[in-house]
C-alpha positions in Angstrom: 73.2 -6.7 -23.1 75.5 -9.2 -20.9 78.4 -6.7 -20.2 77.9 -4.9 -23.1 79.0 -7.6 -26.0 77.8 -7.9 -29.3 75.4 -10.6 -30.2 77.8 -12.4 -31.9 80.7 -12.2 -29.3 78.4 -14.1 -26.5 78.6 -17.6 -26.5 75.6 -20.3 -26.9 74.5 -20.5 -23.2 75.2 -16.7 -22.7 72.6 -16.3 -25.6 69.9 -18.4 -24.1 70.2 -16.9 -20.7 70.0 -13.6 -22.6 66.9 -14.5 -24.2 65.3 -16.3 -21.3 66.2 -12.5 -19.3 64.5 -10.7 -21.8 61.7 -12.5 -22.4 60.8 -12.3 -18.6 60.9 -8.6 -18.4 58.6 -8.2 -21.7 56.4 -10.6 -20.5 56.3 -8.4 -17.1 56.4 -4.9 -18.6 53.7 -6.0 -21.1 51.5 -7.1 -18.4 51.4 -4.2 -16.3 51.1 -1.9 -19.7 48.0 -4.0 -20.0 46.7 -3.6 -16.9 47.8 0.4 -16.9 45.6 0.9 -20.5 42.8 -0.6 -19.1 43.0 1.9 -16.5 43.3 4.9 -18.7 40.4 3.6 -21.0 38.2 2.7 -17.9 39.2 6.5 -16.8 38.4 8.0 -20.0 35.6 6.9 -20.9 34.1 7.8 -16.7 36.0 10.6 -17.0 35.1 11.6 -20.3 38.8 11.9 -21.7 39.3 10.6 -25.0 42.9 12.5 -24.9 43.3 9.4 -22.5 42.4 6.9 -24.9 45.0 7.7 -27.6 47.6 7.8 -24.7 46.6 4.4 -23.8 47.4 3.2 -27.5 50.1 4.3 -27.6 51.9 2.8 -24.2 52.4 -0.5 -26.6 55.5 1.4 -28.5 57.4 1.2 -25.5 57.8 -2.6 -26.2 58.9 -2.1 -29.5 62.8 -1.9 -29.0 63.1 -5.5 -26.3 61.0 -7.5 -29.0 63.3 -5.9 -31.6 65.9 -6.9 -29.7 64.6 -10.4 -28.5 64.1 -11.0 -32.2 68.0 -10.2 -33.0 68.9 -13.0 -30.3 66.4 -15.5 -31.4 68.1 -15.1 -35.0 71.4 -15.5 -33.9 70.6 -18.7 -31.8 69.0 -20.0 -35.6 72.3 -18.7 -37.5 74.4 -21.0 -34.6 72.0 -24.0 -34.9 72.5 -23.8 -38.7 76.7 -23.6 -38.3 
């Protein structure tokens, strides 16, 4: 977060350039976790590996908390709109 503020202590622009920051790295680490599964799926099935398979499914998880917290910005753009 921008200097460690609460959501709702950041003003409009400070939101959107929040957003726009986050968005960017998901959109980056969810590319090369793409690219880094279909490695490990490419090597385990070579390889013979299917421990490598269930690693690879799981990589996505990662994500989870900057989506989560993506979500909690778009929200309180909406609730500000709405005001």
């Amino acid at each position: 977060m921008a200097n460690n503020k609460k959501l709702s202590e950041l003003t409009l622009n400070e939101l959107y350039q929040e957003k726009k920051k986050r968005k960017g790295i998901l959109s980056v680490l969810g590319i090369a976790i793409v690219i880094v599964c279909g490695i490990l799926i490419f090597l385990a099935v070579k390889n013979k590996n299917n421990k490598l398979i269930a690693v690879a499914s799981c990589c996505f998880i990662t994500l989870l908390p900057g989506i989560s917290y993506l979500g909690q910005i778009e929200k309180e753009i909406k609730n500000r709109h709405q005001k």
